[in-house]
C-alpha positions as CSV (number, residue, x, y, z in Angstrom):
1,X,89.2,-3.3,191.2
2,X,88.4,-5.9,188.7
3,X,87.7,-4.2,185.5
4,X,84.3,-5.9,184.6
5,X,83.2,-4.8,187.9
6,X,80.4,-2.2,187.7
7,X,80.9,1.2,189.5
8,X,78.4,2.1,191.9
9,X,76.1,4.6,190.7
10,X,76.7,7.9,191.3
11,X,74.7,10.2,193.8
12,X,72.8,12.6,192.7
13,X,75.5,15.3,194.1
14,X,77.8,13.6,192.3
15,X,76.1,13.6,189.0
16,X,75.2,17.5,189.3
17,X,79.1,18.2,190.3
18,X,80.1,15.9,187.0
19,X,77.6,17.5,184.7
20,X,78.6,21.4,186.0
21,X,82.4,20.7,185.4
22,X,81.4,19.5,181.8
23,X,79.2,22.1,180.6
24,X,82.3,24.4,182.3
25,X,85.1,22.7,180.3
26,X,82.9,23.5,177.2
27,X,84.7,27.1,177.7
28,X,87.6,28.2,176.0
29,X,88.3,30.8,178.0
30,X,88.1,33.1,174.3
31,X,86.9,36.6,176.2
32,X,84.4,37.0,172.9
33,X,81.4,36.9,175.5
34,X,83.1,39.9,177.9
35,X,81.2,42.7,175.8
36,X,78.1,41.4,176.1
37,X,78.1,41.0,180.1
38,X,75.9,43.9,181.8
39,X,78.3,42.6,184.7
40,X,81.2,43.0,183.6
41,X,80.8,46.4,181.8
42,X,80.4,48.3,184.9
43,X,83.4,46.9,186.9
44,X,85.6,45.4,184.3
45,X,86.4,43.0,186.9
46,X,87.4,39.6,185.1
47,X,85.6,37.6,188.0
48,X,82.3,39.4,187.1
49,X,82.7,38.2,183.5
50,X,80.9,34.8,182.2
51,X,83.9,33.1,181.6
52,X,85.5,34.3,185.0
53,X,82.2,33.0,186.6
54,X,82.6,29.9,185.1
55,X,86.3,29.6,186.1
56,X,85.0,30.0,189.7
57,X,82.3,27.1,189.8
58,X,84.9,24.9,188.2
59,X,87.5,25.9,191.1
60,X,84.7,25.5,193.4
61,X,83.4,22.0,192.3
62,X,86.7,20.8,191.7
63,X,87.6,21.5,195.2
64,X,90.4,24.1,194.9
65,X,87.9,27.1,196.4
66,X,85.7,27.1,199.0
67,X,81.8,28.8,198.6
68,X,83.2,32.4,200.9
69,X,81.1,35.3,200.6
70,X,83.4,36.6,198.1
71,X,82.9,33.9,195.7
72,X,79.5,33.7,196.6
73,X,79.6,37.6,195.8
74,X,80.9,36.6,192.1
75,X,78.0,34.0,191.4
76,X,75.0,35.8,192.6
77,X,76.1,39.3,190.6
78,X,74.6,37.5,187.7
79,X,71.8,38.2,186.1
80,X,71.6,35.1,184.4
81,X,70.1,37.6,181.3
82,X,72.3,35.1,179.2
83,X,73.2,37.9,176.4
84,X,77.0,35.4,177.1
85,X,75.5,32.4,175.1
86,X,74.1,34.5,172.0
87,X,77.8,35.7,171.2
88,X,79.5,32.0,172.5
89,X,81.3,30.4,169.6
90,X,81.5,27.3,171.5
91,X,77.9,27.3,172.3
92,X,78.4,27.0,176.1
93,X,75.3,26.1,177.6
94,X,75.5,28.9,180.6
95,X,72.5,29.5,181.7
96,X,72.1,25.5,182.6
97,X,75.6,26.1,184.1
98,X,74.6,28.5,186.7
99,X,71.2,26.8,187.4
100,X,73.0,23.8,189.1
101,X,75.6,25.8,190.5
102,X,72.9,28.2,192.6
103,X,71.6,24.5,193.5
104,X,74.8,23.6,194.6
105,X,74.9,27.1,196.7
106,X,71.7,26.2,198.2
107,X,72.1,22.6,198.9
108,X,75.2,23.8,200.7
109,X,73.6,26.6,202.5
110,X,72.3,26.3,206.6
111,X,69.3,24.5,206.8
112,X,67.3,28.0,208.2
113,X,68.7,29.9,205.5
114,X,67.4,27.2,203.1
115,X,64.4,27.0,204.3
116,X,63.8,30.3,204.1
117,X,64.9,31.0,200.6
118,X,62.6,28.2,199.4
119,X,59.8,29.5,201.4
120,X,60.3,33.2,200.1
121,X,60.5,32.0,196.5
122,X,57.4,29.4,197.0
123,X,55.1,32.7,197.9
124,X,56.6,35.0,195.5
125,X,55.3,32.1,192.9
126,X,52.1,32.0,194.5
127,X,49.5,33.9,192.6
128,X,46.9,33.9,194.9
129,X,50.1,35.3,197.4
130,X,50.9,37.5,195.2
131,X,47.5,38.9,194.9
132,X,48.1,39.7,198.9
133,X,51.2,41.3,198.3
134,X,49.6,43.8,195.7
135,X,46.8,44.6,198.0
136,X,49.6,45.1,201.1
137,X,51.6,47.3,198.1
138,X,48.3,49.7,197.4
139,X,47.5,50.0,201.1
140,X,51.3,50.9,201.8
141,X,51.1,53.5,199.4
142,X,48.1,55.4,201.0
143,X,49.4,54.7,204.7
144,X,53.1,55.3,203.9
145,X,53.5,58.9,202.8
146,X,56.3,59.5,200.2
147,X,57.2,58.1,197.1
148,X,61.1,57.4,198.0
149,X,62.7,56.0,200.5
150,X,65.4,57.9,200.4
151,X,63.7,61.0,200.5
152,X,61.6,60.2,203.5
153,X,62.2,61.8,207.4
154,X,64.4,59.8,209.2
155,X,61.0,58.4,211.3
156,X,60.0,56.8,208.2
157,X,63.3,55.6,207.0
158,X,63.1,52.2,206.1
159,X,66.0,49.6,206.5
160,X,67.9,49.5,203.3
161,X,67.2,46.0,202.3
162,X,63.9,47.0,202.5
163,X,63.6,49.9,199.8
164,X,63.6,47.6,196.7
165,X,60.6,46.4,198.1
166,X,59.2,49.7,198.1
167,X,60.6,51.0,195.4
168,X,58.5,48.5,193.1
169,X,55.3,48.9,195.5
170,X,55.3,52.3,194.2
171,X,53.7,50.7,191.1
172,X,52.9,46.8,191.8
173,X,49.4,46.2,191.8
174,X,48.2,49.1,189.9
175,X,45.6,48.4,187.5
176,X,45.4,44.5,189.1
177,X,43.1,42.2,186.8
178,X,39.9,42.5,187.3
179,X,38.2,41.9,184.6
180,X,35.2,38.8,184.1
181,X,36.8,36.0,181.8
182,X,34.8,35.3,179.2
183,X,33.4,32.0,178.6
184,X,32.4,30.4,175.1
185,X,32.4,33.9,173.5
186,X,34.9,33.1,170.8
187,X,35.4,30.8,167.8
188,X,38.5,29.3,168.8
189,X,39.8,28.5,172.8
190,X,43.6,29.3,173.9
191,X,44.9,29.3,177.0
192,X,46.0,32.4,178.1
193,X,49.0,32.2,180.7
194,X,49.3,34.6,183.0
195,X,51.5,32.8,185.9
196,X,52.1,34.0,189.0
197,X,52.8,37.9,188.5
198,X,50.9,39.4,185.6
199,X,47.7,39.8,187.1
200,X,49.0,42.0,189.4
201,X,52.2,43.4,187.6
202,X,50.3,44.4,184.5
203,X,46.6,43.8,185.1
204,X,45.2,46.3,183.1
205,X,47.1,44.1,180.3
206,X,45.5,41.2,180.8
207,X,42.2,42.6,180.9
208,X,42.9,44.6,177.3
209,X,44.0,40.8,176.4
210,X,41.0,39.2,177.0
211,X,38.8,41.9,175.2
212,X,41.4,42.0,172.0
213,X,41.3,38.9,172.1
214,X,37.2,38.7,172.0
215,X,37.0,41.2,168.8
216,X,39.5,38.5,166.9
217,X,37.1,35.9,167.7
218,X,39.5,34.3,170.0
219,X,38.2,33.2,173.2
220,X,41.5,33.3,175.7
221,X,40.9,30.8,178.6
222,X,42.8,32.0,181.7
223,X,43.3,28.4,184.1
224,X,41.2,28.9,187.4
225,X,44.1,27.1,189.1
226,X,47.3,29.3,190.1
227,X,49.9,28.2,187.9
228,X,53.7,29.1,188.3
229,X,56.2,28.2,185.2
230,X,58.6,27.4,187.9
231,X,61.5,30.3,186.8
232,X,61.7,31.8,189.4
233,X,62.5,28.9,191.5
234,X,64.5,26.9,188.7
235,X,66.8,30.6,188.3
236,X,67.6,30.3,192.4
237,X,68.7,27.3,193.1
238,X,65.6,25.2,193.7
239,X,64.9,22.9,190.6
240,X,62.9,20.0,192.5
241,X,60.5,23.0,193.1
242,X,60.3,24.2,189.9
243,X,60.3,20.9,188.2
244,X,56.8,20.3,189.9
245,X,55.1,23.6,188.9
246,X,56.6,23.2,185.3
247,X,54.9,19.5,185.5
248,X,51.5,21.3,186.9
249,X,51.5,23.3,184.1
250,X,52.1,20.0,181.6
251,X,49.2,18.5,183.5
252,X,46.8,21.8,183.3
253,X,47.7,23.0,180.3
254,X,49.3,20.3,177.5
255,X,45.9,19.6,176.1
256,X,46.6,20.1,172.7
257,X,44.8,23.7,172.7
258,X,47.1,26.5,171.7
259,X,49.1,28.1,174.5
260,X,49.8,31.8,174.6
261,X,52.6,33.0,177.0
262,X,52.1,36.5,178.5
263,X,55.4,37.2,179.7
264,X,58.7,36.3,177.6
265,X,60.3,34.8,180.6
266,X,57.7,32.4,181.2
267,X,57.5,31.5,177.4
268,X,60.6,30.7,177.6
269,X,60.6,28.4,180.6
270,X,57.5,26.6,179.7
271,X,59.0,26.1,176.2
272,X,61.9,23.9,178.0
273,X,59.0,21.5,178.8
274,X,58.5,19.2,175.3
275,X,55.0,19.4,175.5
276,X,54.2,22.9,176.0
277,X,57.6,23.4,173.7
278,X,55.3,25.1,171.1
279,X,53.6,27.9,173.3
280,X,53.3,31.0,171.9
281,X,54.5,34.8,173.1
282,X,51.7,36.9,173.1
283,X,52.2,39.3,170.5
284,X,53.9,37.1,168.1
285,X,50.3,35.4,168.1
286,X,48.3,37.6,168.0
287,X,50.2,39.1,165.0
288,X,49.9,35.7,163.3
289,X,45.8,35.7,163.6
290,X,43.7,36.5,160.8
291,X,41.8,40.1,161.5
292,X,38.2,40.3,161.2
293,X,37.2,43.0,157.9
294,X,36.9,46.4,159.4
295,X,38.6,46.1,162.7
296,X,40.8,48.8,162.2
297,X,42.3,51.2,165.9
298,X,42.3,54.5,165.6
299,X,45.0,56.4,164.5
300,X,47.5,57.4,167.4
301,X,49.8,60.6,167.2
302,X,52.5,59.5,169.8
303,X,56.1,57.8,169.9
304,X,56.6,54.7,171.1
305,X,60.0,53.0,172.2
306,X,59.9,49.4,172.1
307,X,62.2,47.6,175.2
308,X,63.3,44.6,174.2
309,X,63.6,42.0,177.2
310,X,66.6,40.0,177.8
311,X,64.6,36.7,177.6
312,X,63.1,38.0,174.5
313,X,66.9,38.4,172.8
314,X,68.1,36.0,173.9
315,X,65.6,32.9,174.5
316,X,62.3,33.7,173.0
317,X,63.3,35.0,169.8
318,X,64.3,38.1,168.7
319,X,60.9,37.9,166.4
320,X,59.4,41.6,165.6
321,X,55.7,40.8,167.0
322,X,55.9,43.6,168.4
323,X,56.5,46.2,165.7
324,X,54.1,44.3,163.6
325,X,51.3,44.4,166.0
326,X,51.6,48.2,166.9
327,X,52.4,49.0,163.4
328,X,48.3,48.4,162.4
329,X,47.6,51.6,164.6
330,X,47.9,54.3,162.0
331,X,50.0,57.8,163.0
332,X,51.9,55.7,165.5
333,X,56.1,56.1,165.4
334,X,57.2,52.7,166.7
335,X,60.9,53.0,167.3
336,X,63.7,50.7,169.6
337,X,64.4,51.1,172.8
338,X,68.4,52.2,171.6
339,X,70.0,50.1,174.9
340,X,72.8,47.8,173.1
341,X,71.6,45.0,174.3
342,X,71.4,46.2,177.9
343,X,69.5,44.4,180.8
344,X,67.2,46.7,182.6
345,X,68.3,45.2,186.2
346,X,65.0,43.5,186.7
347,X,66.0,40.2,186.0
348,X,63.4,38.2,188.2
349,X,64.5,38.2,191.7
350,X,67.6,40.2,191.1
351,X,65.6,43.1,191.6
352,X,65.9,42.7,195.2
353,X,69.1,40.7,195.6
354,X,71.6,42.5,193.8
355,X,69.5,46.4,194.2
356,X,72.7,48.2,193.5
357,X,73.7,46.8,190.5
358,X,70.3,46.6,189.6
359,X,70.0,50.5,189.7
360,X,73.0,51.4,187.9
361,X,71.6,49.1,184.9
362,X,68.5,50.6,184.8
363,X,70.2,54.0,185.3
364,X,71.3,53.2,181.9
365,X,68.4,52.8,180.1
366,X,66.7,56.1,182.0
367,X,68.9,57.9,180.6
368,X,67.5,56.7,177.2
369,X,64.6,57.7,177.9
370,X,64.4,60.7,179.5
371,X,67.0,62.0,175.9
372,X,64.3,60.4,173.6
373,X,61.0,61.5,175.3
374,X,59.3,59.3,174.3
375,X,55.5,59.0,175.0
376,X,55.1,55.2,175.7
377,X,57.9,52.7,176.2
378,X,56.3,49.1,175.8
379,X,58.1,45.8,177.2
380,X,56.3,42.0,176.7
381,X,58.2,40.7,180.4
382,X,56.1,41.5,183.7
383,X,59.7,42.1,185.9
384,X,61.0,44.6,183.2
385,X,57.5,46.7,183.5
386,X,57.8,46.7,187.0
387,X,61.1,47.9,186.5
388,X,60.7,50.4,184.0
389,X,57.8,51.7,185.5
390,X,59.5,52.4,188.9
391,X,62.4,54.1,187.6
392,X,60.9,56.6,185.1
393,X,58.1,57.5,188.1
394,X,60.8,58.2,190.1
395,X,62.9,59.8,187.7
396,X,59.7,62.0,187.2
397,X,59.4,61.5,183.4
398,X,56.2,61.8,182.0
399,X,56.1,58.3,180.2
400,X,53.7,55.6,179.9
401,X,54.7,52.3,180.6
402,X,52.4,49.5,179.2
403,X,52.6,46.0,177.6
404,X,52.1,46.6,173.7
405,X,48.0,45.1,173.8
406,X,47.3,47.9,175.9
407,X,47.9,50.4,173.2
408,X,46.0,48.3,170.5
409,X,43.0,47.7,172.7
410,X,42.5,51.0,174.0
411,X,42.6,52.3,170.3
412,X,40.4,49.7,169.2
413,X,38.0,50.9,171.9
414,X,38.2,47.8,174.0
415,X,39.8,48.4,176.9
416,X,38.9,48.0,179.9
417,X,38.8,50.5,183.0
């Protein structure tokens, strides 16, 4: 070929494949990120590892594996909590790295089994779907007798890709949002969002939100139109989809009025947009707001532990909102959630993917619990709450779990029943 001759273009394929084998060759291969892989602790097995993972997609891309079930076994195991890029020297950029290659995996995949996946993931992002799924999740609860799956007669026994499912419906929808939204009650607007599963997934939150928010003289907008960050979507292995609800949000939202983030995961998503790259998490801003004189909550004799959520470590900001926030209710001991850093197993969809693994991970932190006794453990990430909340009921530990604004507003004598 004559050199001044320009290349053809690239497809889009081809530009994905080029992009994932650089990001991958930004590895060393160094092992400092093994400790700090939920994976990897529980098997010690090298291709469960970040840097095994990432030897696998650049075997994979390069053409020297094929996608089996096995390696296909290796890539979904992860939880994509990225605790890996904290501790990378070399500043890997992972999380990006296993985005494409689960787009790769479902570009790749059967056309049914494609279609699927991308209809499963569009309803689960869905918030007015959602809001059918929690009413189907109260109603199996009364028709459904028992509280585990595993401890049901065998005429009841569900199919074991099914008890996940369950095991979250034991507390999904309870307390759903149903609250009036205030209009023109405060000084200042924000818009509040909620996303797809917080309504549902810690509704009694969102309404305890809205009436903090009230008594600071904040008016807290919630959009009329269901709005999805796109995470859930972007984290398997459909960013077209998510690209469009992140760019809905841009539209809806990215008016110049400050956005405040309920969940930590979708904070941290909508943050990779550059105009909504300033939104806020919620109890870092509420934290940050000046206090009306005498609004002062009633003291509180109880323990709290504080769960820290994987996209709070590592993609948020570690910031201590929390503390801060809970530390104006007086007689409250506010103490961390002791977990080294450990993922609860939630992890978006993983939940219900990976249930196993999830399980043992959550296991983990149970055990936590139940030796600390705490009487509230607090998280700021709707899938963690779920999770939490589903292990210590079935654990049968007598432990409230709540987003942090529940505890200020029902000692501020706002909340709402």
């Amino acid at each position: 070929m004559n050199p001044s001759t320009p290349s053809a273009p690239l497809s889009s394929s081809a530009s994905r494949d080029a992009e994932l084998l650089r990001l991958a060759d930004q590895c060393v291969k160094c092992g400092l990120c093994l400790p700090h892989c939920p994976t990897y602790a529980k098997g010690r097995n090298e291709a469960d590892s970040p840097r095994g993972r990432i030897a696998l997609v650049q075997g994979w891309v390069s053409g020297e594996l094929r996608l089996d079930a096995r390696l296909a076994a290796h890539l979904d195991g992860c939880l994509l909590c990225r605790a890996c890029e904290r501790a990378c020297p070399s500043k890997v950029a992972y999380g990006r790295l296993m985005d494409g290659a689960r787009a790769r995996q479902a570009e790749q995949g059967a056309l049914w089994r494609r279609w699927l996946g991308w209809s499963a993931l569009s309803l689960l992002s869905d918030r007015r779907a959602v809001a059918g799924l929690g009413g189907l999740a109260r109603l199996s609860r009364v028709l459904i007798p028992g509280q585990r799956p595993g401890h049901w007669p065998s005429r009841w026994r569900l199919p074991r890709w099914l008890e996940p499912y369950w095991r979250l419906a034991g507390v999904f929808g309870r307390g759903a949002f149903r609250a009036a939204r205030p209009e023109g009650a405060g000084e200042r607007a924000i818009h509040l969002f909620v996303g797809c599963m917080e309504e549902q997934a810690q509704g009694a939150a969102v309404a305890a939100t809205l009436a903090v928010c009230a008594r600071l003289g904040i008016e807290a907008r919630i959009p009329g139109q269901a709005l999805c960050c796109g995470a859930l979507l972007r984290h398997n292995g459909q960013p077209a989809a998510a690209d469009r609800q992140r760019a809905r949000c841009v539209r809806a939202l990215g008016d110049g009025r400050t956005l405040v983030g309920f969940s930590t995961a979708c904070v941290a998503e909508l943050r990779e947009a550059p105009e909504l790259s300033a939104t806020w998490e919620l109890c870092d801003f509420l934290v940050a707001q000046p206090w009306p004189a005498g609004l002062a909550p009633r003291s509180l004799s109880a323990r709290v532990l504080v769960h820290r959520p994987c996209s709070r470590r590592n993609l948020v900001g570690d910031a201590d909102g929390v503390e801060r926030l809970l530390g104006r209710i007086p007689g409250l001991a506010v103490e961390p959630l002791e977990d080294g850093g450990q993922c609860c197993g939630a992890a978006g969809t993983y939940v219900l993917r990976e249930p196993s693994m999830s399980q043992r991970l959550l296991a983990d932190l149970l055990a936590v619990i139940r030796r600390e006794s705490p009487d509230y453990v607090v998280t700021t990430n709707a899938g963690c709450a779920l999770q939490l909340a589903a292990g210590v009921r079935e654990a049968g530990l007598a432990v409230a779990v709540c987003h942090p604004v529940e505890l200020l507003a029902r000692q501020l004598d706002v909340a709402r029943a």
